[in-house]
C-alpha positions in Angstrom: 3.0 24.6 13.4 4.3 22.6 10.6 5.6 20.3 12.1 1.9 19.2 13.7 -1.5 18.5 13.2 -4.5 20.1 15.1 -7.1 18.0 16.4 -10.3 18.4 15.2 -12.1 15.4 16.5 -10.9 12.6 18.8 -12.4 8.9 17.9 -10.7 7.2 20.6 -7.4 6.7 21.9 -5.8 5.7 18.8 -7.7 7.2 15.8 -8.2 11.6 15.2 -9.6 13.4 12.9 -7.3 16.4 11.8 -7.2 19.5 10.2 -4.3 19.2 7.4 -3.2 22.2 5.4 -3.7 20.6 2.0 -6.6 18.1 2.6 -8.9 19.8 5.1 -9.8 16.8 7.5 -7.9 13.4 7.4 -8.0 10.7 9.5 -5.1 10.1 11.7 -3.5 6.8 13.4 -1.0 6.0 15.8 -0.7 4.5 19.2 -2.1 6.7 21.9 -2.4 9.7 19.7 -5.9 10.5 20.9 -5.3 10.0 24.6 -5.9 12.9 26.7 -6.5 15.3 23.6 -9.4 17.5 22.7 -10.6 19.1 20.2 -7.9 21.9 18.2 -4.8 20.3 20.6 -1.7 20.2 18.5 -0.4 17.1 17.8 3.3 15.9 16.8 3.6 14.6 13.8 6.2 11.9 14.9 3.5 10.2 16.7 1.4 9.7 13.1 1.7 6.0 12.0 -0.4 6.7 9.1 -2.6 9.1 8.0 -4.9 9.1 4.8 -7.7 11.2 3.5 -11.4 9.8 3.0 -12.7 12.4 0.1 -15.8 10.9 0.2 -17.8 12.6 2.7 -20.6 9.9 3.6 -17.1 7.2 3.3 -15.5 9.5 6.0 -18.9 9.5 8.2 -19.2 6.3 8.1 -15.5 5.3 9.9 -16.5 7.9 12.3 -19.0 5.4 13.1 -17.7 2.1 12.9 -14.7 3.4 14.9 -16.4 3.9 18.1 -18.3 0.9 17.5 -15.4 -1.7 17.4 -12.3 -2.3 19.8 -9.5 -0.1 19.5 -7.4 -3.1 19.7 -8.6 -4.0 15.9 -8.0 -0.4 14.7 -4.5 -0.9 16.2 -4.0 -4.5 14.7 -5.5 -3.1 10.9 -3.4 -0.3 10.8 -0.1 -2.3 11.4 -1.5 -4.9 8.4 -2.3 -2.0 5.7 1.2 -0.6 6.6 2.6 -4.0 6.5 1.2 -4.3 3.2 2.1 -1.4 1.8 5.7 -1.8 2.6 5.7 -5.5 1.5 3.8 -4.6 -1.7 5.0 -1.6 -2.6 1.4 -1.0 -3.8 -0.6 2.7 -3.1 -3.5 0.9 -1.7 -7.2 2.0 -2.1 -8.4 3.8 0.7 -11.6 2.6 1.5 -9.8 -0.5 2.8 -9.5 1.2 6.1 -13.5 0.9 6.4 -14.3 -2.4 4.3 -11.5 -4.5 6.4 -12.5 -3.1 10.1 -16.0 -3.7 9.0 -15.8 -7.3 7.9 -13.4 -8.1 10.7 -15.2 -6.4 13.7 -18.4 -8.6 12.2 -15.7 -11.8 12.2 -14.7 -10.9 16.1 -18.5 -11.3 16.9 -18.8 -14.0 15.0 -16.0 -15.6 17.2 -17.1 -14.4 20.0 -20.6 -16.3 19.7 -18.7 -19.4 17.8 -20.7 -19.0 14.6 -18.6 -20.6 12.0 -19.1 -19.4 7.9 -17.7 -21.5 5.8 -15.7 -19.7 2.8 -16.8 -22.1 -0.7 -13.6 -20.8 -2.7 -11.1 -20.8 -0.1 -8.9 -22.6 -2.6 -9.6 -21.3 -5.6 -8.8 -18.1 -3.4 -5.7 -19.4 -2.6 -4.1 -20.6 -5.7 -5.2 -17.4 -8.1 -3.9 -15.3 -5.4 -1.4 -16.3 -3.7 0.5 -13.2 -2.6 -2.5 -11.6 -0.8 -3.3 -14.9 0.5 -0.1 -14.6 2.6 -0.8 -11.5 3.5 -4.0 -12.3 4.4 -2.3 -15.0 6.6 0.0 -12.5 8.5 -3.1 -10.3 9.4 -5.3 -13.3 10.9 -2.0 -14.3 12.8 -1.8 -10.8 14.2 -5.3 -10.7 15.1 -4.7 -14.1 16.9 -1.2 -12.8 18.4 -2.4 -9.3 19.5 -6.5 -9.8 20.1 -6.2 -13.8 21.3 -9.0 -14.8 18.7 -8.0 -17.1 15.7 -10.6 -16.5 12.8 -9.6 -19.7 10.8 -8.3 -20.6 7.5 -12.0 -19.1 5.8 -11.0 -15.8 7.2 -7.8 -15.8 5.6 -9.4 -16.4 2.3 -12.0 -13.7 2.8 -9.6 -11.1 4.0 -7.7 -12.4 1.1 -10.0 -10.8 -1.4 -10.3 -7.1 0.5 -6.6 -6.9 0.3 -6.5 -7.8 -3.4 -9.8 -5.1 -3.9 -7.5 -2.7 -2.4 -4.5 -3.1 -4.3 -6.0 -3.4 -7.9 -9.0 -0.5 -7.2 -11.8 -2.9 -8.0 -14.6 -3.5 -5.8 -15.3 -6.5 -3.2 -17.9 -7.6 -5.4 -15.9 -7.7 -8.4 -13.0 -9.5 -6.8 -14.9 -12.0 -4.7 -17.2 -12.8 -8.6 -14.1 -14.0 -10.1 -13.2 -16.3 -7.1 -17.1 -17.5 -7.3 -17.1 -18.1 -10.9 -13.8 -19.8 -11.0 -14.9 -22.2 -7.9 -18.5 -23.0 -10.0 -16.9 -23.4 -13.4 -14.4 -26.1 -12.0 -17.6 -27.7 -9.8 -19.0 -27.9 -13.8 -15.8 -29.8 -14.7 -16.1 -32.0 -12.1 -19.7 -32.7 -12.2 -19.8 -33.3 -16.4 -16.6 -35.1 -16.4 -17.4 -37.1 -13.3 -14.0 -37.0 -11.7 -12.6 -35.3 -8.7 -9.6 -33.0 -9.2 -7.3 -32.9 -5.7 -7.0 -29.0 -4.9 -3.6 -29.1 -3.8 -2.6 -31.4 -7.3 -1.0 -30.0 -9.8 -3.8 -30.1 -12.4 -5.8 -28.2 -10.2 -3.4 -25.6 -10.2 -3.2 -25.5 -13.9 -6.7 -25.9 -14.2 -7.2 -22.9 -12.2 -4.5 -20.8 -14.0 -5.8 -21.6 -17.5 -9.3 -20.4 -16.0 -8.2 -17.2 -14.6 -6.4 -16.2 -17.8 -9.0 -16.6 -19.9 -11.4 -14.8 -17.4 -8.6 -11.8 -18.2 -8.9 -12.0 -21.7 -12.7 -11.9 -21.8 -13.0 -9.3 -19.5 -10.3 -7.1 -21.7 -12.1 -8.3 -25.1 -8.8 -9.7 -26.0 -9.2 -12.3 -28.6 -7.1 -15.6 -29.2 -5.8 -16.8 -32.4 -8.4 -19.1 -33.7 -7.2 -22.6 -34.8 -9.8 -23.6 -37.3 -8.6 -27.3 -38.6 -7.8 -27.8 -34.7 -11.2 -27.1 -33.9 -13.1 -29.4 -36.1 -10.3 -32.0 -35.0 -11.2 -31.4 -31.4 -15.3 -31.3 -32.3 -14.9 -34.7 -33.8 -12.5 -36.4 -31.7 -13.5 -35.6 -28.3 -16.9 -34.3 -28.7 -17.7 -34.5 -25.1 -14.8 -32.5 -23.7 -15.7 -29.7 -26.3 -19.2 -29.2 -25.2 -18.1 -29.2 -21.6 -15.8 -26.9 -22.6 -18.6 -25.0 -24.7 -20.7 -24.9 -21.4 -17.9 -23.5 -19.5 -17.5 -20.3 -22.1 -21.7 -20.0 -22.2 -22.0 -19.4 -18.0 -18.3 -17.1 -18.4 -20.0 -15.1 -21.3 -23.1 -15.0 -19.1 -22.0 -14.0 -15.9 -19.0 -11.0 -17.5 -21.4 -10.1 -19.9 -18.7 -9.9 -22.4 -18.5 -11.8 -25.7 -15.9 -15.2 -25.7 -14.1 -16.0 -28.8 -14.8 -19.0 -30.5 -10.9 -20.0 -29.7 -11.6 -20.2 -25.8 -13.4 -23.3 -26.4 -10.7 -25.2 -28.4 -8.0 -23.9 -25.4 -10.2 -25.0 -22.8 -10.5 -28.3 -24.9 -7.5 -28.7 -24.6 -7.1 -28.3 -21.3 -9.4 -30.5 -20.2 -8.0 -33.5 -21.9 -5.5 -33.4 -19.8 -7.4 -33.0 -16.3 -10.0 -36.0 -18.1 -6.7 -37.9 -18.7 -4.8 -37.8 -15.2 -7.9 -37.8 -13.3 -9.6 -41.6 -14.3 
């Protein structure tokens, strides 16, 4: 029957495993697709929301699990947000997001549940370096709170923030949720060996930020930047205090990307930071 599925395993009422003729099992969603259906039932294909195909065998074994461990509510409310997503992003998404996102927000639901609060350190810095997953990441915390009656907070926004950019560039949590880290300890630097305070919604924040996250991106692709020798000893001897905070903040980036920075950064970042010193007295 091409114009169905057969069941091969029912997770609950709105999650099945299927046999596909191309992709052996997938996982299927839609809204009451698993009610009242058994194993090798026939199902339409009209009632498929989405459907996707965990090749990894342990990644596929382990949804299996998590879905009959979490409400079927959530599974509803996370497939609406991928597909949201998608469609707003036009972005083929990474799979595994299915698995991280119901993880990490069945663990936030119990979290709520027995009001223990976890404060997210680079909810800002989250924010402002990305700011279009950050509004997606809005829209699925006011689903939750609109479908499920729980509201998970501004932190949860930023953290869901960072799943949905891991999905749509194909680079791990861990990778995604370093950069926000190191961005958010490299401006605590600035603001510690410059003694000032920089607002995080000002303007020099946001270009603080930017100038940051760019030169992250160049590091990481071993680009190098033109190198401005007179401007550097110019910088060196004029404001020598601004250049070794600048140093600094190139030593802990080359330490923590273990990738090499280009004499050049410092003399940018030099820069920079004469104009954060210089509006923030």
């Amino acid at each position: 029957m091409s114009n169905s599925l057969q069941v091969a395993k029912v997770l609950n009422n709105n999650v099945i495993i299927a046999n596909h003729p191309q992709h052996d099992e997938v996982v299927v969603i839609g809204k009451g697709i698993g009610f009242n259906r058994k194993s090798n039932d026939f199902v339409p294909l009209e009632l498929v929301e989405k459907m996707f195909i965990l090749k990894n065998q342990q990644e596929q074994e382990q949804y299996k699990q998590l879905v009959r461990q979490v409400d079927e509510k959530l599974i509803e409310v996370i497939g609406e947000v991928i597909m949201y997503i998608s469609k707003k992003t036009q972005t083929e998404l990474n799979e595994h997001i299915h698995i991280a996102l119901t993880d990490h927000l069945a663990f936030a639901l119990k979290r709520a549940e027995q009001d223990i609060a976890i404060h997210n350190p680079f909810l800002y810095e989250t924010k402002e370096i990305y700011p279009v997953e950050f509004e997606l990441a809005e829209y699925a915390i006011d689903l939750i709170r609109r479908k499920m009656g729980v509201d998970l907070g501004d932190d949860e926004i930023g953290f869901v923030a960072l799943y949905i950019n891991s999905a749509m560039t194909n680079r791990h949590i861990s990778e995604v949720r370093g950069q926000a880290e190191l961005i958010a300890d490299l401006v605590c630097i600035v603001e510690q060996e410059l003694d000032v305070v920089i607002q995080r919604n000002s303007l020099d924040y946001s270009r603080l930020l930017t100038h940051l996250r760019f030169a992250i991106e160049r590091i990481r692709r071993g680009e190098r930047v033109g190198e401005i020798h007179k401007l550097e000893g110019l910088l060196k001897q004029e404001y020598p205090t601004l250049y070794d905070v600048a140093k600094k903040l190139t030593q802990v980036m080359e330490q923590r990307l273990k990738k090499t920075v280009y004499p050049a950064e410092v003399s940018y970042l030099t820069m920079h930071l004469h104009r954060v010193a210089h509006t923030n007295v």
